[in-house]
PDB file of N, CA, C, O and CB in Angstrom:
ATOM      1  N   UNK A   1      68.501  80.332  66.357  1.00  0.00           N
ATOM      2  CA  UNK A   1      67.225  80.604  65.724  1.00  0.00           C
ATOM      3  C   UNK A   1      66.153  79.716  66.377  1.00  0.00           C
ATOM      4  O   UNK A   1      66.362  78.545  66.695  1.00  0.00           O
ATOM      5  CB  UNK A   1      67.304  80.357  64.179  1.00  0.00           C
ATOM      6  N   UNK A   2      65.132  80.284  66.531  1.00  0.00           N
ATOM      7  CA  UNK A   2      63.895  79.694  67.235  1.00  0.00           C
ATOM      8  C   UNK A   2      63.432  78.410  66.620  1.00  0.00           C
ATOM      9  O   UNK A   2      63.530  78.380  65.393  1.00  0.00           O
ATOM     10  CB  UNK A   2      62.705  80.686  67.201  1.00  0.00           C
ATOM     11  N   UNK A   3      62.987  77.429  67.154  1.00  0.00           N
ATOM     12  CA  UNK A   3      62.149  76.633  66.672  1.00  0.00           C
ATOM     13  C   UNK A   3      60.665  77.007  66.389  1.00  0.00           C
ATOM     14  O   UNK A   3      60.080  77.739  67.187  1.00  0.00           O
ATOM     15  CB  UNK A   3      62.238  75.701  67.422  1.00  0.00           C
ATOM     16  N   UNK A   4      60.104  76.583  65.399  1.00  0.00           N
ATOM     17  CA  UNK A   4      58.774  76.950  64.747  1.00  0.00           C
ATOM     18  C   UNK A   4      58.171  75.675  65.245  1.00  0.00           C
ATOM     19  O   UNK A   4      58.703  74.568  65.161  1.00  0.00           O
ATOM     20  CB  UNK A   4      58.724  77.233  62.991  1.00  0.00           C
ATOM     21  N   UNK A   5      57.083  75.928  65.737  1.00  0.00           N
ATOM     22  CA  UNK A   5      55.807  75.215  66.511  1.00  0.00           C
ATOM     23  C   UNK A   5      55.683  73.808  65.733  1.00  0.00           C
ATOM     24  O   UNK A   5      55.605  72.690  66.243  1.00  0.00           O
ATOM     25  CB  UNK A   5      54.191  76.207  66.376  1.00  0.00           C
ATOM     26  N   UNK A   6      55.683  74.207  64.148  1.00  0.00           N
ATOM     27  CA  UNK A   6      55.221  72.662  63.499  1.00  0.00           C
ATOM     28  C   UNK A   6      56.658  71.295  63.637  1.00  0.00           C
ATOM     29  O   UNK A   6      56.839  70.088  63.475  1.00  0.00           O
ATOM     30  CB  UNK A   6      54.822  73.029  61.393  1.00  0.00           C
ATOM     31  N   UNK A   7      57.314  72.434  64.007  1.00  0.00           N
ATOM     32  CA  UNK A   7      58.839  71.196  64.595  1.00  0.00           C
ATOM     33  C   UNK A   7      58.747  70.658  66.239  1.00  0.00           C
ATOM     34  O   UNK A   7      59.090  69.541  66.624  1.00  0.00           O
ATOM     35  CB  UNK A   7      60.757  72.274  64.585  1.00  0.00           C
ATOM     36  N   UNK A   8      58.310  71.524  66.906  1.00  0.00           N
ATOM     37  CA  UNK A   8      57.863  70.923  68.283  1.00  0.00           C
ATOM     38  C   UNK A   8      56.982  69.561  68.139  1.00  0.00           C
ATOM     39  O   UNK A   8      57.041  68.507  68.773  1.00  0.00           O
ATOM     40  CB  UNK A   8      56.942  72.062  69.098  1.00  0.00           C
ATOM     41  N   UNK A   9      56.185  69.956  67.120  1.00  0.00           N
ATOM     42  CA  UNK A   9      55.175  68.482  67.069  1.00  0.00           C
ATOM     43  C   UNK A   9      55.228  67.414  66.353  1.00  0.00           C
ATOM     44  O   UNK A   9      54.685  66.310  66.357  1.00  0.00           O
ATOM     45  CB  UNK A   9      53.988  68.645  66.752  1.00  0.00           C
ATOM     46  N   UNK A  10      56.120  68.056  65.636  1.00  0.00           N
ATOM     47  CA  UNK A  10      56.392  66.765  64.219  1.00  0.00           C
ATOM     48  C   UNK A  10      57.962  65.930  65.255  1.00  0.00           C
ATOM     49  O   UNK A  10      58.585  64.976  64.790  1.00  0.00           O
ATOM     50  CB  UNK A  10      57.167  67.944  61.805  1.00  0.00           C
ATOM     51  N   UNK A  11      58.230  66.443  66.355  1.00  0.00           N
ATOM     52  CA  UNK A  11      58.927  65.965  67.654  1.00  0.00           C
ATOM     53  C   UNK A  11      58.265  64.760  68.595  1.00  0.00           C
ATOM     54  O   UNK A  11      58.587  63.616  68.917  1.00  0.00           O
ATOM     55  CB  UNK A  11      59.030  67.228  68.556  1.00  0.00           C
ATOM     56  N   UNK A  12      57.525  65.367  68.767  1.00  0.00           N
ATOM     57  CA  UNK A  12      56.203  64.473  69.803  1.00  0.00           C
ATOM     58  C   UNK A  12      55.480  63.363  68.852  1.00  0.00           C
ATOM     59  O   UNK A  12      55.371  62.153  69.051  1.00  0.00           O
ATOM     60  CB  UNK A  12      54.677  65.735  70.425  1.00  0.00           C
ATOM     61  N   UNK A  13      55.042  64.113  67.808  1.00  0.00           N
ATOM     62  CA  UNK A  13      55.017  62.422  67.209  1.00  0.00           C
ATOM     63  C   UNK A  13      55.585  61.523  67.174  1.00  0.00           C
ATOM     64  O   UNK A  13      55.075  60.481  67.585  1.00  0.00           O
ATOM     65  CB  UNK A  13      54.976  62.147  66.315  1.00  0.00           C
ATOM     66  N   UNK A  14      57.093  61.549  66.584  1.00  0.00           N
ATOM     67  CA  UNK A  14      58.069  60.701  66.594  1.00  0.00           C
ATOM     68  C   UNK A  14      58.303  60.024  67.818  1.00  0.00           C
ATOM     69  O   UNK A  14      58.892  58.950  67.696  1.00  0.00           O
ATOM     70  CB  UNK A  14      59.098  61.281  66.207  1.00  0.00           C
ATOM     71  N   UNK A  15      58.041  60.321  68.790  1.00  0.00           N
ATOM     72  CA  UNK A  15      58.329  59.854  69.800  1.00  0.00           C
ATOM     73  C   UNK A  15      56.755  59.128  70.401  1.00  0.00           C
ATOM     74  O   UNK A  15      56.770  58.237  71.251  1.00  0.00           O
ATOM     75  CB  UNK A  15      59.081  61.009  70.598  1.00  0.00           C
ATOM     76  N   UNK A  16      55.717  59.563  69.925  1.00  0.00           N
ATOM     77  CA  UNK A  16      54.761  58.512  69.792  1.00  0.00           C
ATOM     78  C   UNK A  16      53.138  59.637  70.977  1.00  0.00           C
ATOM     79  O   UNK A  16      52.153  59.242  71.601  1.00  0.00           O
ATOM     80  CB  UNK A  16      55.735  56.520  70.695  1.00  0.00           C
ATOM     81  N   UNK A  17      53.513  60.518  70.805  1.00  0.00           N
ATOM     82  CA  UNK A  17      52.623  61.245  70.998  1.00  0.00           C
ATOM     83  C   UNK A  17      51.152  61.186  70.528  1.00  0.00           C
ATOM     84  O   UNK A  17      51.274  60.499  69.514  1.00  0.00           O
ATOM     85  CB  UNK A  17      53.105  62.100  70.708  1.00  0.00           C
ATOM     86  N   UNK A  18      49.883  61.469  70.631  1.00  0.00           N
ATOM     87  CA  UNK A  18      48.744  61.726  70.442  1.00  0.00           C
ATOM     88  C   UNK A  18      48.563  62.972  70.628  1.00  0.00           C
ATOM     89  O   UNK A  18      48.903  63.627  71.613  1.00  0.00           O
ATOM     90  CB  UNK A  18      48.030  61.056  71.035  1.00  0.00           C
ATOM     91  N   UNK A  19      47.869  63.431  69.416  1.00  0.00           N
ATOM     92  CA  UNK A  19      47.364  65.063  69.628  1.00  0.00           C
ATOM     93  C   UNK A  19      46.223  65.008  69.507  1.00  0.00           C
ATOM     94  O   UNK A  19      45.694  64.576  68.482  1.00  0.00           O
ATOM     95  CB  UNK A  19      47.801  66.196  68.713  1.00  0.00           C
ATOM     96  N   UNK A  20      45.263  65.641  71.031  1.00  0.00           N
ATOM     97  CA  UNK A  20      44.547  65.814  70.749  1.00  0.00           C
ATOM     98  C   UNK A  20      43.970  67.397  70.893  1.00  0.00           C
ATOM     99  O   UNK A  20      44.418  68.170  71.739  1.00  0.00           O
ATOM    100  CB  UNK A  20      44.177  64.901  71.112  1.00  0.00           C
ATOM    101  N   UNK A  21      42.851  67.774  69.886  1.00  0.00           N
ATOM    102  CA  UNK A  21      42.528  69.132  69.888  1.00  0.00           C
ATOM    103  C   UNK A  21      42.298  70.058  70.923  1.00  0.00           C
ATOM    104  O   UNK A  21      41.633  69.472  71.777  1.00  0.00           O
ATOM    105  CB  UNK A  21      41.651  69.210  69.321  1.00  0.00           C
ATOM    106  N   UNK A  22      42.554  71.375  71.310  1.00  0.00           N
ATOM    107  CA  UNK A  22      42.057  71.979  71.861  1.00  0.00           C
ATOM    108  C   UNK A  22      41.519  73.301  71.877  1.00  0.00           C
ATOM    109  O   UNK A  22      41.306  73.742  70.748  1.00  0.00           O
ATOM    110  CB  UNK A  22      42.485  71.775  72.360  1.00  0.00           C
ATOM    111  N   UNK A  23      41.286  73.931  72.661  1.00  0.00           N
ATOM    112  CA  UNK A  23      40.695  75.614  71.956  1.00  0.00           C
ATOM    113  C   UNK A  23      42.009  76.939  71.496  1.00  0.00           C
ATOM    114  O   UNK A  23      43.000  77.494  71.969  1.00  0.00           O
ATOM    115  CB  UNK A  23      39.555  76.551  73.549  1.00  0.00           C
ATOM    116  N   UNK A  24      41.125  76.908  70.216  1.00  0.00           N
ATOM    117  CA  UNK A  24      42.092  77.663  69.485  1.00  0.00           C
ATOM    118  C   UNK A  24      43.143  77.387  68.792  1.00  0.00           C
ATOM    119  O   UNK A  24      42.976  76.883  67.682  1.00  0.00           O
ATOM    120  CB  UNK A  24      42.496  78.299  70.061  1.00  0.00           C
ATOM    121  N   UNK A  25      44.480  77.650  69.279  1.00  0.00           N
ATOM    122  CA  UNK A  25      45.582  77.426  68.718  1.00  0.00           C
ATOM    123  C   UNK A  25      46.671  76.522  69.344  1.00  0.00           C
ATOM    124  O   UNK A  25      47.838  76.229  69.085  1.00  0.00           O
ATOM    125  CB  UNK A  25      45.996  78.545  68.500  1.00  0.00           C
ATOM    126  N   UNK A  26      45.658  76.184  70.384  1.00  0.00           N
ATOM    127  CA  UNK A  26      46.420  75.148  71.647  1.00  0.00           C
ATOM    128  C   UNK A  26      46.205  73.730  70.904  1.00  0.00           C
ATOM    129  O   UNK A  26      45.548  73.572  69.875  1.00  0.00           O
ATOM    130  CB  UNK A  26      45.477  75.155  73.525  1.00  0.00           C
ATOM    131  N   UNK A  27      46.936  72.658  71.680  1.00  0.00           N
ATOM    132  CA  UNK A  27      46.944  71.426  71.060  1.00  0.00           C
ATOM    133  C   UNK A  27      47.252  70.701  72.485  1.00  0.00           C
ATOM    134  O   UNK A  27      48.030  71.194  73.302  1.00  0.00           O
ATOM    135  CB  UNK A  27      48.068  71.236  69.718  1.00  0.00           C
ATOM    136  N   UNK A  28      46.759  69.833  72.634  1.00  0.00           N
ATOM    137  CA  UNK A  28      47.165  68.807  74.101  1.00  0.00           C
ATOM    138  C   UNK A  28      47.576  67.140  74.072  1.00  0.00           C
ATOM    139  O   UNK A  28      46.822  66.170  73.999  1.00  0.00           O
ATOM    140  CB  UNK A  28      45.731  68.768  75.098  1.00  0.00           C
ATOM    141  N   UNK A  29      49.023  67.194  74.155  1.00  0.00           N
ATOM    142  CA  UNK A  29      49.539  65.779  73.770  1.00  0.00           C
ATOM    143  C   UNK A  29      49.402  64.694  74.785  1.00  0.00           C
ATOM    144  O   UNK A  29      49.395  65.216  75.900  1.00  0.00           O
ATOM    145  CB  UNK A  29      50.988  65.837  73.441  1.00  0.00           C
ATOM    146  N   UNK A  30      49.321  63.766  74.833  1.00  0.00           N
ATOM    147  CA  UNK A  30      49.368  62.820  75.848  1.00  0.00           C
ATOM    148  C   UNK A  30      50.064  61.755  75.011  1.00  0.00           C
ATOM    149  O   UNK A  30      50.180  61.745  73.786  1.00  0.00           O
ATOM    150  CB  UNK A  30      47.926  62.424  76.522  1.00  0.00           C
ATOM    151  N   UNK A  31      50.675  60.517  76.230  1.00  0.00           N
ATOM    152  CA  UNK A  31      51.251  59.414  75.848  1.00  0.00           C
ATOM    153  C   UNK A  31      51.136  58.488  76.848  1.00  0.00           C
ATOM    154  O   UNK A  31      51.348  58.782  78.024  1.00  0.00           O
ATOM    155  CB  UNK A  31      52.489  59.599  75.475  1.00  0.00           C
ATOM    156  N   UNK A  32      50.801  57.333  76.462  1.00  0.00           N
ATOM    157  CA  UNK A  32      51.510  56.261  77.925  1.00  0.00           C
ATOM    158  C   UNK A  32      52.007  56.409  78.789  1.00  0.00           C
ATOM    159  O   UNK A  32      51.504  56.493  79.909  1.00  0.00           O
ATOM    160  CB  UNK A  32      52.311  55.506  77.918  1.00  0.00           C
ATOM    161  N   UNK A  33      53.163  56.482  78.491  1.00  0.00           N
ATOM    162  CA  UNK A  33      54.192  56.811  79.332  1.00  0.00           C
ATOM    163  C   UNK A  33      54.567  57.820  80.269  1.00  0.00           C
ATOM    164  O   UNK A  33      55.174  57.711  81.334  1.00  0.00           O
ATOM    165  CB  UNK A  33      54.889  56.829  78.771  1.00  0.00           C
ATOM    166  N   UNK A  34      53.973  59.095  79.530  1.00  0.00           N
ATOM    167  CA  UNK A  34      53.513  60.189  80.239  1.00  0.00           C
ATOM    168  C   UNK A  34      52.761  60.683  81.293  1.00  0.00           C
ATOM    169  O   UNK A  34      51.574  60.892  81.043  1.00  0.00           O
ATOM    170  CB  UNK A  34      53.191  60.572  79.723  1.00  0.00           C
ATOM    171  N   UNK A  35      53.285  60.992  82.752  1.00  0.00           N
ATOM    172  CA  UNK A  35      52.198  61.625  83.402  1.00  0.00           C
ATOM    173  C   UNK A  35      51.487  63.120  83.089  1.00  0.00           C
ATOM    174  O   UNK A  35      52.165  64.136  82.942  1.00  0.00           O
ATOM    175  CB  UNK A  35      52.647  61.644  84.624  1.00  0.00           C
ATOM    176  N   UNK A  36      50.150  63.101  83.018  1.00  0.00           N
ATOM    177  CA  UNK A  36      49.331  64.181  82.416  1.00  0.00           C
ATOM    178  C   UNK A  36      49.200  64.539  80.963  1.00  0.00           C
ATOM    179  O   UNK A  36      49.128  63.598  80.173  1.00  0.00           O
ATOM    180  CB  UNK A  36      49.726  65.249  82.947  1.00  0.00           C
ATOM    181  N   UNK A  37      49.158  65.801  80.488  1.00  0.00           N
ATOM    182  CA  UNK A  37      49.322  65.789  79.549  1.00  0.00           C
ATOM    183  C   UNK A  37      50.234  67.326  78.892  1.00  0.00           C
ATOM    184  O   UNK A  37      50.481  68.267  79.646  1.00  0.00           O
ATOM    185  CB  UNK A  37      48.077  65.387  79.217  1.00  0.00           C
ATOM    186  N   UNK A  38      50.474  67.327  78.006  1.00  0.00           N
ATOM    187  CA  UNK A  38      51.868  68.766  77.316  1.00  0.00           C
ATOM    188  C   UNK A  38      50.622  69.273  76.451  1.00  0.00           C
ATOM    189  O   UNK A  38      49.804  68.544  75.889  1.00  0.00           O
ATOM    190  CB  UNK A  38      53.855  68.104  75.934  1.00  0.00           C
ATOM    191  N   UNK A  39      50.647  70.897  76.460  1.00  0.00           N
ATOM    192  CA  UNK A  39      49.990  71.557  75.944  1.00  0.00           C
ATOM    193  C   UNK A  39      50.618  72.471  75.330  1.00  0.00           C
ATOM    194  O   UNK A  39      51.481  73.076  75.967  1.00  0.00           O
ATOM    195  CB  UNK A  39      49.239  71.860  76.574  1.00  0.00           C
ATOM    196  N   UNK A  40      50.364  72.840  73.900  1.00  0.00           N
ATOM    197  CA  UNK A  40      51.440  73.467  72.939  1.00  0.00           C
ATOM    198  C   UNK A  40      50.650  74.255  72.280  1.00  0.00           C
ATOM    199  O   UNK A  40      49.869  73.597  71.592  1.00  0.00           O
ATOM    200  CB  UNK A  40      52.277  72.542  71.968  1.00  0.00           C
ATOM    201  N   UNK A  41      50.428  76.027  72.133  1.00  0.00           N
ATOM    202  CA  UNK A  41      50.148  76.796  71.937  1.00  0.00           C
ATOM    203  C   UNK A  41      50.775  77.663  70.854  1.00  0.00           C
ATOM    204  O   UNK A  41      51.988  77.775  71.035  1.00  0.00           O
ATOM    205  CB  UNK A  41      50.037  77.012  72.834  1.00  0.00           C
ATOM    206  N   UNK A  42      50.321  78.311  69.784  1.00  0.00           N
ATOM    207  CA  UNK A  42      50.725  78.935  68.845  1.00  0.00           C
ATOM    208  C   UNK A  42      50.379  78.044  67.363  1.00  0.00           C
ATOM    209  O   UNK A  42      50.435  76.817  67.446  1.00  0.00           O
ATOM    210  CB  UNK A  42      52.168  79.234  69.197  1.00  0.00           C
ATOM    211  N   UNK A  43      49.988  78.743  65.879  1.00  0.00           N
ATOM    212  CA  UNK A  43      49.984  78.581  64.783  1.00  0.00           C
ATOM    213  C   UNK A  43      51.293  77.477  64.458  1.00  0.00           C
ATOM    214  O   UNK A  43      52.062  77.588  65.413  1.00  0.00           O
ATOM    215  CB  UNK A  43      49.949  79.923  64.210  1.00  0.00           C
ATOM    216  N   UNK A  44      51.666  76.770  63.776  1.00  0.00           N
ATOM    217  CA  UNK A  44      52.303  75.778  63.269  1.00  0.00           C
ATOM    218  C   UNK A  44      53.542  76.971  62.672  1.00  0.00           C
ATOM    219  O   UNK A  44      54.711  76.650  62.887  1.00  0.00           O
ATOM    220  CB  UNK A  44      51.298  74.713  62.145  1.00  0.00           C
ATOM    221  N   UNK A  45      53.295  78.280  61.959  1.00  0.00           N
ATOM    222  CA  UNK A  45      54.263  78.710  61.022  1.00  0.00           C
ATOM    223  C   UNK A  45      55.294  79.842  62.484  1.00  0.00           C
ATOM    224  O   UNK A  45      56.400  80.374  62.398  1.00  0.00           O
ATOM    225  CB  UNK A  45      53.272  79.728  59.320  1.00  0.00           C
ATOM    226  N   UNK A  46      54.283  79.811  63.667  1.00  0.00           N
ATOM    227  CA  UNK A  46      54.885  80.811  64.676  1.00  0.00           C
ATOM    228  C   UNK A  46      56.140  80.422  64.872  1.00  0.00           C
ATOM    229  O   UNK A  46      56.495  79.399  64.286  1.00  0.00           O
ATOM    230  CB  UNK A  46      54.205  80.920  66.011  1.00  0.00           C
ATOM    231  N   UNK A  47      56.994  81.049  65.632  1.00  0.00           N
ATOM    232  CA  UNK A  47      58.201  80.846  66.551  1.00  0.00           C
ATOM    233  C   UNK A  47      57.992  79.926  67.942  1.00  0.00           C
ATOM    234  O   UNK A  47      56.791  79.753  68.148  1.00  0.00           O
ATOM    235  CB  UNK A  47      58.671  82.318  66.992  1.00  0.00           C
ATOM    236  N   UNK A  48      58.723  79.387  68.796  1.00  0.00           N
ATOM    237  CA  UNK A  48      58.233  78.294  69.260  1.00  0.00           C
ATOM    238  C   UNK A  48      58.692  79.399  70.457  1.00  0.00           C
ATOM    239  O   UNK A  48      59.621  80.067  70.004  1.00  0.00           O
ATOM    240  CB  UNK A  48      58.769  76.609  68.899  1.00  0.00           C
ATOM    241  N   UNK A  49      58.396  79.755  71.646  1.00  0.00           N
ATOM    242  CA  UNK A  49      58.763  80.169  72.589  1.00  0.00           C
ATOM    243  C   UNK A  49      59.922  79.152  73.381  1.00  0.00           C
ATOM    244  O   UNK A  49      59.761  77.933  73.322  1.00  0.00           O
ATOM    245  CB  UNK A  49      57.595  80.485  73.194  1.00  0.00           C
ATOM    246  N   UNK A  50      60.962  79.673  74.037  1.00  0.00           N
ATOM    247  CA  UNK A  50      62.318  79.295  74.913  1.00  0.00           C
ATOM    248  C   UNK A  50      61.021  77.835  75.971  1.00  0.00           C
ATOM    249  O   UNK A  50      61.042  76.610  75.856  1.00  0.00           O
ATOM    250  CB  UNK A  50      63.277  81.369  76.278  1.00  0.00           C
ATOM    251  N   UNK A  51      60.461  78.369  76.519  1.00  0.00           N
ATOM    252  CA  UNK A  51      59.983  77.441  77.483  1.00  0.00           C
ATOM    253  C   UNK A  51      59.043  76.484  77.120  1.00  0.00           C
ATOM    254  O   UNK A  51      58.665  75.587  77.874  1.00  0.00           O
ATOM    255  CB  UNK A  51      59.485  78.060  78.469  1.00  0.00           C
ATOM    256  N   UNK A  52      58.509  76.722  75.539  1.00  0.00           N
ATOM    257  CA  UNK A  52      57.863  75.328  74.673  1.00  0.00           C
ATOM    258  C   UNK A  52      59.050  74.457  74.402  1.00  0.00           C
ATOM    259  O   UNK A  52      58.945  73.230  74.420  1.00  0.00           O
ATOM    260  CB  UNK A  52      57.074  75.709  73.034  1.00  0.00           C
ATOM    261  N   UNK A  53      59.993  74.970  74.192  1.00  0.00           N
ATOM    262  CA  UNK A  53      60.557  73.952  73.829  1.00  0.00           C
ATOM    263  C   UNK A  53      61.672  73.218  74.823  1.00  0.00           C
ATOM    264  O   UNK A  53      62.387  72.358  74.308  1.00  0.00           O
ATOM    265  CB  UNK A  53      61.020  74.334  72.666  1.00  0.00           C
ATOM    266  N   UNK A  54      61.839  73.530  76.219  1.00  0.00           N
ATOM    267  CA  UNK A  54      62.391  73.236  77.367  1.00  0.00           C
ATOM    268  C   UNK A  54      61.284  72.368  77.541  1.00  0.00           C
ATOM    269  O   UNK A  54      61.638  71.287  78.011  1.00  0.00           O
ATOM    270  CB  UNK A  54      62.752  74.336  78.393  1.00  0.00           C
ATOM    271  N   UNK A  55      60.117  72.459  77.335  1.00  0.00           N
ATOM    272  CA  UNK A  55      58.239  71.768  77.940  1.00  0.00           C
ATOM    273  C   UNK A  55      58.915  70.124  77.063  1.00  0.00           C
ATOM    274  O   UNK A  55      59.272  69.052  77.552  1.00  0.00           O
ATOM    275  CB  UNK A  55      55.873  72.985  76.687  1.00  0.00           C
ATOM    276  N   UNK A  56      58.851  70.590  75.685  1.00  0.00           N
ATOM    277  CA  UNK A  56      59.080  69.389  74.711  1.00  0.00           C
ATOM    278  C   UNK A  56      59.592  68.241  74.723  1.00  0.00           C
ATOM    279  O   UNK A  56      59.331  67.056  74.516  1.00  0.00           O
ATOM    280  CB  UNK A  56      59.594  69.620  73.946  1.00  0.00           C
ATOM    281  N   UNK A  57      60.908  69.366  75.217  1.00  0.00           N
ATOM    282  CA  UNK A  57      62.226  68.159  75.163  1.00  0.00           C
ATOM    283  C   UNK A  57      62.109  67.049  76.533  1.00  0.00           C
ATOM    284  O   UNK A  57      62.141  65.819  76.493  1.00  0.00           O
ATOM    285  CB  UNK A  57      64.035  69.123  75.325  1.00  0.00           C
ATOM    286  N   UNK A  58      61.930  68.174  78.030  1.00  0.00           N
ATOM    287  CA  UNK A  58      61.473  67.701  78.871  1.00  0.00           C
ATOM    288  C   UNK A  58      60.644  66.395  79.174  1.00  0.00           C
ATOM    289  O   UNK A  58      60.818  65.644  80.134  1.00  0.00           O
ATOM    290  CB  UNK A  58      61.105  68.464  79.065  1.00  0.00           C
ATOM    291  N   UNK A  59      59.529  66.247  77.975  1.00  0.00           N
ATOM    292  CA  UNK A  59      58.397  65.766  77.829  1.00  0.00           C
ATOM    293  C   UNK A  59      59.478  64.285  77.076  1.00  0.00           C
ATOM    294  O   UNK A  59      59.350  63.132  77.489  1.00  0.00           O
ATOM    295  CB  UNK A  59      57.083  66.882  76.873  1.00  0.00           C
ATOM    296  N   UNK A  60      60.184  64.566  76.281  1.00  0.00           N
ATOM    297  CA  UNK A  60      60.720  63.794  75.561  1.00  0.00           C
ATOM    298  C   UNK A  60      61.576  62.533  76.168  1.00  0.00           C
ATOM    299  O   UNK A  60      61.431  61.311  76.119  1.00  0.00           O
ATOM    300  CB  UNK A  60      61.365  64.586  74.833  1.00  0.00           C
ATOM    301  N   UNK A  61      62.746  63.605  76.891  1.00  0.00           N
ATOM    302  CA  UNK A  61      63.249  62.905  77.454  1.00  0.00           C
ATOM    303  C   UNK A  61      62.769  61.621  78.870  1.00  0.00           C
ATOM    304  O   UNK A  61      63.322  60.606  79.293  1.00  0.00           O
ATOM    305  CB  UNK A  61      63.952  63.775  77.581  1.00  0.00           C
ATOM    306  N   UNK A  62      61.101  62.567  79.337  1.00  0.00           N
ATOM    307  CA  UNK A  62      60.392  61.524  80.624  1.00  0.00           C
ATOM    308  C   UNK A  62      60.303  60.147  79.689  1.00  0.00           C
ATOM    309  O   UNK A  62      60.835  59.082  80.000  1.00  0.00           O
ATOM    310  CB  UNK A  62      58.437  62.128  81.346  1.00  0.00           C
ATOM    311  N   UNK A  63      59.646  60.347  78.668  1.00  0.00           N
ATOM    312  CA  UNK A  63      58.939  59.366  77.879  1.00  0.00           C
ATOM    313  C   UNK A  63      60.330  58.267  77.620  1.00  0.00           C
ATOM    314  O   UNK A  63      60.281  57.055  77.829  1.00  0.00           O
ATOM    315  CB  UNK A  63      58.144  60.149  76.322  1.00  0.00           C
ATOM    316  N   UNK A  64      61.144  58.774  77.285  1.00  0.00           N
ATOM    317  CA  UNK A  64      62.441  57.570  76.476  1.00  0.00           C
ATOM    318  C   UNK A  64      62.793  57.069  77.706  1.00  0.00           C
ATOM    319  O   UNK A  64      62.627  55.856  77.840  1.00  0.00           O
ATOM    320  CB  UNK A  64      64.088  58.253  75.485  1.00  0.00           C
ATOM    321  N   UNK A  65      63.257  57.714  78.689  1.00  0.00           N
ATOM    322  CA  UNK A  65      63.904  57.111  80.145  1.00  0.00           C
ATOM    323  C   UNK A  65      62.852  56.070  80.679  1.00  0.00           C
ATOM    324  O   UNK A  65      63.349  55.198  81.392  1.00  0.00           O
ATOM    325  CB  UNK A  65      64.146  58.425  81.445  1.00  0.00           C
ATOM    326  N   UNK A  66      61.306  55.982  80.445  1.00  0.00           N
ATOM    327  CA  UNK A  66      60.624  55.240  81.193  1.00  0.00           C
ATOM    328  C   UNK A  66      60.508  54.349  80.017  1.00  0.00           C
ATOM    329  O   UNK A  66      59.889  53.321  80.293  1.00  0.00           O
ATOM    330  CB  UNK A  66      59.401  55.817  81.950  1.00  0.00           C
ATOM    331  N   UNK A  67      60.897  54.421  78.838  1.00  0.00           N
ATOM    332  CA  UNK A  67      61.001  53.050  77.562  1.00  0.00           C
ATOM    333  C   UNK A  67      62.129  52.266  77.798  1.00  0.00           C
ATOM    334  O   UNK A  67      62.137  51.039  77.692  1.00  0.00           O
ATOM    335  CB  UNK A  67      61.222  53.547  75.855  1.00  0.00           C
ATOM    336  N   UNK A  68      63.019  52.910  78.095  1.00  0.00           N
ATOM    337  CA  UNK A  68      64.416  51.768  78.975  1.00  0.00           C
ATOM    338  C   UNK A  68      64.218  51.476  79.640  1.00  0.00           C
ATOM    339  O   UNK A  68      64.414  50.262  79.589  1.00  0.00           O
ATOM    340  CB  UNK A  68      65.608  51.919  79.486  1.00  0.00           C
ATOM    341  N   UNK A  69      63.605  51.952  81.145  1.00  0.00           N
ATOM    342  CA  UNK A  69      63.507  51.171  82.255  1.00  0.00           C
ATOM    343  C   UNK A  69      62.587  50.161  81.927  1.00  0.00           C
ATOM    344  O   UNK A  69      62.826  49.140  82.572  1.00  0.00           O
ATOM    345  CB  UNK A  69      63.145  51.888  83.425  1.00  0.00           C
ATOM    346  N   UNK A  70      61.535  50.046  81.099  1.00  0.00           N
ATOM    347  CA  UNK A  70      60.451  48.720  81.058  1.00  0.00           C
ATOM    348  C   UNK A  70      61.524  48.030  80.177  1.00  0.00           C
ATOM    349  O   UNK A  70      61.588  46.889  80.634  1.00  0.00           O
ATOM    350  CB  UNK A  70      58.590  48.923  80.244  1.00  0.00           C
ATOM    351  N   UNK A  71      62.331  48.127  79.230  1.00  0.00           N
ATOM    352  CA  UNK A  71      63.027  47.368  78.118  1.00  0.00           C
ATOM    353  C   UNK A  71      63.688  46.563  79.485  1.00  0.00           C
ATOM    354  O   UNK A  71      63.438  45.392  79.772  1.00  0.00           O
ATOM    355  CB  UNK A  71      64.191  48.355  76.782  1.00  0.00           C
ATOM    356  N   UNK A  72      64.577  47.465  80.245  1.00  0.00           N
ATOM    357  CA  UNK A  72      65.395  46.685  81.253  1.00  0.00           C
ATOM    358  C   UNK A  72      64.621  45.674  82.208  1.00  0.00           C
ATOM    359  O   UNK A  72      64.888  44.544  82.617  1.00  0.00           O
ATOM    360  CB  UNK A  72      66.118  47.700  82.143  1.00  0.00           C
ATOM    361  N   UNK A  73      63.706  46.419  82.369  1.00  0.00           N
ATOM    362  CA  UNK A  73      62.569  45.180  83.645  1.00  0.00           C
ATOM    363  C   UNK A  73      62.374  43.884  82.415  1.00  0.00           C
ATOM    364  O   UNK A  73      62.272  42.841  83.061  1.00  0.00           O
ATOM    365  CB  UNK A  73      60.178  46.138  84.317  1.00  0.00           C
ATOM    366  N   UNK A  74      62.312  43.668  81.365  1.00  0.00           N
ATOM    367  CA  UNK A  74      61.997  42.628  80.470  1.00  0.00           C
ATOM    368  C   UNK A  74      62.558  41.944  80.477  1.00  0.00           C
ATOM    369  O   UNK A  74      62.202  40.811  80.800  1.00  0.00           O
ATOM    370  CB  UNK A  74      61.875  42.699  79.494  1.00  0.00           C
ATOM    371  N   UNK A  75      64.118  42.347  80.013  1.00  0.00           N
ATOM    372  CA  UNK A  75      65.293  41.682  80.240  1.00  0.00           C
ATOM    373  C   UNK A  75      65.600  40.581  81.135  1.00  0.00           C
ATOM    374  O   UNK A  75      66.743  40.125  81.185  1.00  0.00           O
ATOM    375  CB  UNK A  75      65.995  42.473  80.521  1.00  0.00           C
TER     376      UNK A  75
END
């Protein structure tokens, strides 16, 4: 079963995302850690499309891998 859009983002927060607005039904996240920025399209109650949420996780996983490598450079 699909993921619904308001779970893609209530994702990206947790992980420390910023949303900021964009036109329409789009939304554009950025983070620190992040190069550029993830742009997430559709109503909150929609279905999340196969490649939003490949975008997400993607997005997810850059962000945690570059929070270990600085944890490890500290060390």
């Amino acid at each position: 079963m699909p993921k619904k859009i308001r779970e893609l983002k209530q994702w990206l927060r947790q992980v420390g995302f910023t949303e900021l607005p964009g036109k329409g039904s789009h939304t554009n996240w950025i983070h620190p850690s992040y190069a550029g920025k993830l742009t997430v399209s559709g109503k909150d109650s929609s279905d999340a499309k196969l490649y939003q949420e490949k975008n997400v996780q993607q997005a997810i996983k850059e962000v945690e891998s570059k929070q270990e490598q600085e944890k490890q450079e500290d060390e």
